[in-house]
C-alpha positions as CSV (number, residue, x, y, z in Angstrom):
1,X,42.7,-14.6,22.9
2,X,40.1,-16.3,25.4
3,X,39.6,-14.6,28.6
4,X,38.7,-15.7,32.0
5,X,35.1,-14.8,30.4
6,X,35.5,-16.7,28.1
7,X,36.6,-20.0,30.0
8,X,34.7,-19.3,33.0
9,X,31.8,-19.9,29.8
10,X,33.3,-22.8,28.6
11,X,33.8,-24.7,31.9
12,X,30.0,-24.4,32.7
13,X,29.0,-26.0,29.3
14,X,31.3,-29.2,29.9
15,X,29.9,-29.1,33.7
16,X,26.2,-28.7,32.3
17,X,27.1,-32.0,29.7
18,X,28.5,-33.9,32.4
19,X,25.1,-33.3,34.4
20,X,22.9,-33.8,31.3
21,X,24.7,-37.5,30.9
22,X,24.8,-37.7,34.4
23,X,20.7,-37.5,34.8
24,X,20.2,-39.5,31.6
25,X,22.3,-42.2,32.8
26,X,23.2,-42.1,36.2
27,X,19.9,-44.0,36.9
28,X,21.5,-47.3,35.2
29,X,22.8,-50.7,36.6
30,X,26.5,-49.4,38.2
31,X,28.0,-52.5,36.1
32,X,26.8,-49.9,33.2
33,X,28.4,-47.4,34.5
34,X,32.3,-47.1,33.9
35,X,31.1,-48.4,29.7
36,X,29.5,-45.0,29.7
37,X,31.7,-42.3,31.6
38,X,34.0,-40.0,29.9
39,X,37.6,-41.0,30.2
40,X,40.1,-37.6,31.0
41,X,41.5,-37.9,27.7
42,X,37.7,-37.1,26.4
43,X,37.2,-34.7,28.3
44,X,39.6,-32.9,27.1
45,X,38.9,-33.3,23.6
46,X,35.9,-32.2,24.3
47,X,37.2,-29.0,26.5
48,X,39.8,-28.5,23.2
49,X,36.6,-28.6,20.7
50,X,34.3,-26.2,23.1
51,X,37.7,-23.3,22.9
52,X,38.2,-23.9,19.2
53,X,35.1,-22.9,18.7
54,X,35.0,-20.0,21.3
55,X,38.3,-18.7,19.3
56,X,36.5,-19.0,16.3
57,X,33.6,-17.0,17.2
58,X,36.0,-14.6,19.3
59,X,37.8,-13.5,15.4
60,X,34.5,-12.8,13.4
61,X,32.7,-10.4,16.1
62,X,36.0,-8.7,16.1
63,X,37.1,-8.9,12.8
64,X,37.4,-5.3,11.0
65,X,33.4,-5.0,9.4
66,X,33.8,-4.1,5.6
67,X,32.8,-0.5,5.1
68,X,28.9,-0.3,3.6
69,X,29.0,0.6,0.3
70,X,28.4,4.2,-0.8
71,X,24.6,5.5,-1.4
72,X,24.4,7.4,-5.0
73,X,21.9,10.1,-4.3
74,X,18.8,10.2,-6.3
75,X,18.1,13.2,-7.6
76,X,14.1,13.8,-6.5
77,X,13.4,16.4,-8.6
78,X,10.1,16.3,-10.3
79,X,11.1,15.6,-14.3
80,X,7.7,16.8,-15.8
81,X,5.5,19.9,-15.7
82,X,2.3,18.0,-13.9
83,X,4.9,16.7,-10.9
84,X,6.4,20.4,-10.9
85,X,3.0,21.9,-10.3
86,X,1.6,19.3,-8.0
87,X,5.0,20.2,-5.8
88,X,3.3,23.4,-5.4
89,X,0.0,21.8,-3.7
90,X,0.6,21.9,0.2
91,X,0.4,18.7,1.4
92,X,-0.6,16.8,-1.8
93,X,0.7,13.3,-2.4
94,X,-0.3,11.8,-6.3
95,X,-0.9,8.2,-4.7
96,X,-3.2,9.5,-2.5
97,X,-5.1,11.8,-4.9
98,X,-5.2,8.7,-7.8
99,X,-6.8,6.6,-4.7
100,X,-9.6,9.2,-3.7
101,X,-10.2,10.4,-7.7
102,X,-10.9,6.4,-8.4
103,X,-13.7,6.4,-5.1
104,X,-14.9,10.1,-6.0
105,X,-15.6,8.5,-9.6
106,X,-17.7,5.5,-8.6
107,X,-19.5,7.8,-5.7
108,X,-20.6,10.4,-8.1
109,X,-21.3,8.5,-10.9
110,X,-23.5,6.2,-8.7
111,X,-25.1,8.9,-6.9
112,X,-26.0,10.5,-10.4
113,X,-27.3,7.1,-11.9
114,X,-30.0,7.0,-8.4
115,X,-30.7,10.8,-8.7
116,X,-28.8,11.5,-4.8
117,X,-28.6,15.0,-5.1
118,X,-27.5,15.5,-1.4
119,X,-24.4,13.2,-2.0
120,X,-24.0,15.6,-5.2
121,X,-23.9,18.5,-3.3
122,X,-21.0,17.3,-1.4
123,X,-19.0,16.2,-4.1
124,X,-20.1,18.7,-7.2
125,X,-19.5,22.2,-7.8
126,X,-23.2,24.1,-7.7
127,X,-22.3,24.9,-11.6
128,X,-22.0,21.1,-12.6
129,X,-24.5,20.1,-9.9
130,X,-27.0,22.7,-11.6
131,X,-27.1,20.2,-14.7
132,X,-26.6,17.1,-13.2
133,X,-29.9,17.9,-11.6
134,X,-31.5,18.6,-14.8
135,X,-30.8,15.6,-16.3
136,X,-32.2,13.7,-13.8
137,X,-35.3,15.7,-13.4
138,X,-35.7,15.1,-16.8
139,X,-35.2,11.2,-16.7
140,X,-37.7,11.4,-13.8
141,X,-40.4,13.4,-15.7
142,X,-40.2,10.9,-18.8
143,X,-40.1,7.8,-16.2
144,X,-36.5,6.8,-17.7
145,X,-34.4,5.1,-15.2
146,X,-30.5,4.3,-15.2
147,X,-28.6,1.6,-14.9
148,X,-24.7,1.6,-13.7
149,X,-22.7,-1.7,-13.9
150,X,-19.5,-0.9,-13.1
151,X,-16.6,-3.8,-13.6
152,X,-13.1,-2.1,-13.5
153,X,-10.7,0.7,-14.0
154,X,-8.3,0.3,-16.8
155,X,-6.6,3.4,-16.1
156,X,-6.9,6.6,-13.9
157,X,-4.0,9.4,-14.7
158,X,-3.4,13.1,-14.6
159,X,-3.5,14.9,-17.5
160,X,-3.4,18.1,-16.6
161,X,-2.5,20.3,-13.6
162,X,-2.9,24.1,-13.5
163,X,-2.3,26.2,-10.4
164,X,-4.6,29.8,-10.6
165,X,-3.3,33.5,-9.3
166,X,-1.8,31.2,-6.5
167,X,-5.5,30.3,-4.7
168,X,-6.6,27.4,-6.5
169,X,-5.3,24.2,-7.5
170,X,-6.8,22.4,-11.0
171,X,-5.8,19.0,-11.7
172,X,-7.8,17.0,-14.6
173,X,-8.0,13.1,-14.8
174,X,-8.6,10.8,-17.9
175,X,-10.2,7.6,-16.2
176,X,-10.8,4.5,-18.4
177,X,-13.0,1.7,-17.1
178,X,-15.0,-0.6,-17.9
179,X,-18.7,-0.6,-17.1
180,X,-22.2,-1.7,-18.5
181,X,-24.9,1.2,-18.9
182,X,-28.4,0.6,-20.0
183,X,-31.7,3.4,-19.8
184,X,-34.8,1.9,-19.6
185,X,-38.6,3.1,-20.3
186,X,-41.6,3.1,-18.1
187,X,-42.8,0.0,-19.0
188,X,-39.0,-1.3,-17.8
189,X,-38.0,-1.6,-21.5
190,X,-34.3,-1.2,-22.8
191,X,-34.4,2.1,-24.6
192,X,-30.8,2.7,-24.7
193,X,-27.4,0.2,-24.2
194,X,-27.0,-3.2,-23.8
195,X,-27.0,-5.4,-20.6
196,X,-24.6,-7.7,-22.1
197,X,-22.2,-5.6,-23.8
198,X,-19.4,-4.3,-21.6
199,X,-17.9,-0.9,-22.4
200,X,-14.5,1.0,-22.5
201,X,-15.6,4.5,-22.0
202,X,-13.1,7.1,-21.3
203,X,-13.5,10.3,-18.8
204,X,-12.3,13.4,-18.4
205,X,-13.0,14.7,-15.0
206,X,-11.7,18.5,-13.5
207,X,-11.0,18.6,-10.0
208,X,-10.6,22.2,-7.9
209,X,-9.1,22.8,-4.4
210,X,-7.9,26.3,-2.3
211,X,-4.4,25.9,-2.0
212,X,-5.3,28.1,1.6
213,X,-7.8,24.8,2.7
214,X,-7.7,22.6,5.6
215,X,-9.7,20.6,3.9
216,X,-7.9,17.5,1.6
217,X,-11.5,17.1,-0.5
218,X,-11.5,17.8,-4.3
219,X,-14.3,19.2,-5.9
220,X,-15.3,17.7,-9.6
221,X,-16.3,21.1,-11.3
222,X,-16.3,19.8,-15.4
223,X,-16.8,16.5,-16.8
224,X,-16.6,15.2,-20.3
225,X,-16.2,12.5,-22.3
């Protein structure tokens, strides 16, 4: 059903064509003129057009909307031991953790490869620090340098997760990646690897947290290969 709206709408439309002809053409010869204006007949062909389409419009915003179909809840509950332990982490998300295990992997193992024990510090458990530093006192007192190339992760997982007495949090990571590792001698010589051999070497690094800390940093405490 139209309603005085609705016409009222309809009425300035034809008015607004009429002008738009009217300013296109009205500037032609007046012999042009009565070849180019609308006859009444027209007009209301037009007007007939402009309300089918009004009525048309009119039925679908108030036709009856087809109820949305019904959500299937998914059930969110974790379906392995690791999820069901890492449920017990306040705050931890396993996206986020993956992310920050794949950068705490390239920091640390770069940091070991130039000897940065203050960037160790930060990132190492004194225990494991204690013999990173040897090793590299040790390549320093034989003038043996390391070389890191690292191309790629092929894969970075959780193995293991372990929650202790309720305080701290232990989750273990296998990374596999791909990388190019050389030692070379004082006199700059390869003593060990190949520059131009690429690697798969697998990882297995431990990670601690206090389930009571602010603080969302990991710290690597064992690693083996």
């Amino acid at each position: 059903m139209m309603t005085h709206l609705d016409l009222l709408v309809l009425l300035v439309v034809v008015v607004l064509i009429f002008q738009r002809l009217y300013s296109v053409l009205g500037s032609r010869p007046k012999v042009e003129e009565k070849h180019i204006r609308l006859s009444k007949e027209n007009a209301e062909k037009l007007y007939d057009i402009l309300k089918s389409e009004a009525d048309k419009m009119h039925n679908r915003k108030t036709a009856p909307q087809a109820a949305p179909e019904e959500l299937v809840p998914i059930d969110d509950e974790p379906t392995n031991e690791i999820d069901r332990t890492c449920r017990q982490i306040p705050g931890f998300d396993k996206e986020r953790f993956l992310h920050s295990a794949g950068q705490a992997f390239r920091a640390i193992s770069e940091a070991f490869v130039k000897g940065d024990i203050d960037i160790l510090e930060m990132l190492v458990s004194k225990k494991l620090l204690k013999k990173f530093r040897e090793v590299i006192e040790s390549r320093a007192q034989n003038h043996i340098t390391a070389e890191t190339d690292f191309i790629c992760f092929d894969k970075i997982e959780i193995i293991r997760a372990k929650i202790h007495n309720d305080k701290t949090a232990e989750l273990t990571v296998e990374y596999v990646s791909q990388q190019v590792n050389i030692l070379r001698d004082a006199q700059n010589k390869i003593i060990e690897g190949d520059e131009n051999y690429i690697q798969s070497i697998t990882d297995v690094w431990t990670f601690e947290r206090a389930l009571t800390s602010t603080s969302p940093n990991w710290i690597l405490i064992s690693t083996k290969k």
